[in-house]
C-alpha positions in Angstrom: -44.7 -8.4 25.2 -42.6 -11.6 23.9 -39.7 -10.1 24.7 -38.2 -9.5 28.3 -37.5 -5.9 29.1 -35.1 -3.4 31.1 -37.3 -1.7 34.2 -35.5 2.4 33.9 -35.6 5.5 34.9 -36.0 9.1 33.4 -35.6 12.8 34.5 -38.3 15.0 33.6 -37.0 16.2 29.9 -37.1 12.5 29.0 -34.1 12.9 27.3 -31.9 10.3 29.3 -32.5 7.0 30.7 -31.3 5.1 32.8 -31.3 0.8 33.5 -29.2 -1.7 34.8 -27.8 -4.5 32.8 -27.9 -8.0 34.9 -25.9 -10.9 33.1 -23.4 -12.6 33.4 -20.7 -10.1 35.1 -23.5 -8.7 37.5 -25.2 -5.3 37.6 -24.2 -2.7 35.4 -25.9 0.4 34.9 -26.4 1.8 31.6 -27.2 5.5 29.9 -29.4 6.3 26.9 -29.0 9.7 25.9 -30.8 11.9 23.1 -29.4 15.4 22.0 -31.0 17.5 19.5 -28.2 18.2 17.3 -27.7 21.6 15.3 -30.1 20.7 12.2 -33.9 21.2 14.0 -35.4 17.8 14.2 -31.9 15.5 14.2 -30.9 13.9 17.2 -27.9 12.3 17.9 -28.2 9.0 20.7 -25.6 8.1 22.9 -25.5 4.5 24.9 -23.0 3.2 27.1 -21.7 2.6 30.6 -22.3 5.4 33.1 -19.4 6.6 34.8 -19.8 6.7 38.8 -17.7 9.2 39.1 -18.4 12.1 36.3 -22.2 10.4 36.0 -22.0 10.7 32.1 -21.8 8.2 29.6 -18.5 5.9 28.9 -19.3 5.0 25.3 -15.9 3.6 25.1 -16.2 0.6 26.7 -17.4 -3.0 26.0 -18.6 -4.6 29.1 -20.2 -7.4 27.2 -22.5 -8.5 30.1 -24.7 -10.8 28.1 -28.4 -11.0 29.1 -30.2 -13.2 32.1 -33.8 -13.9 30.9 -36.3 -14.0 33.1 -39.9 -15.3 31.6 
């Protein structure tokens, strides 16, 4: 792959995953999410910060954590 890349983490549905961003302000885990949506084959996808405490996604924040490459 040319491209570095995220190790993550799913539950069996494969519907959310889970990695940690490492840059610049540390480690910060991260959410993907996929929802079917109520027209049959649209999904909608949700990214952003998980939230320790309700573990869902915090789509409104920008944590800006840049990237550290490792090749």
């Amino acid at each position: 792959m040319k491209y570095p890349r995220y190790e993550y983490s799913t539950e069996a549905e494969l519907n959310i995953f889970e990695f940690e961003s490492i840059g610049i302000k540390g480690k910060i885990v991260k959410l993907v999410q996929y929802t079917e949506m109520n027209i049959k084959g649209y999904y909608n996808l949700a990214f952003g910060d998980l939230d320790i405490i309700t573990r869902e996604i915090n789509d409104g924040v920008i944590t800006n954590n840049g990237m550290l490459l490792k090749f």
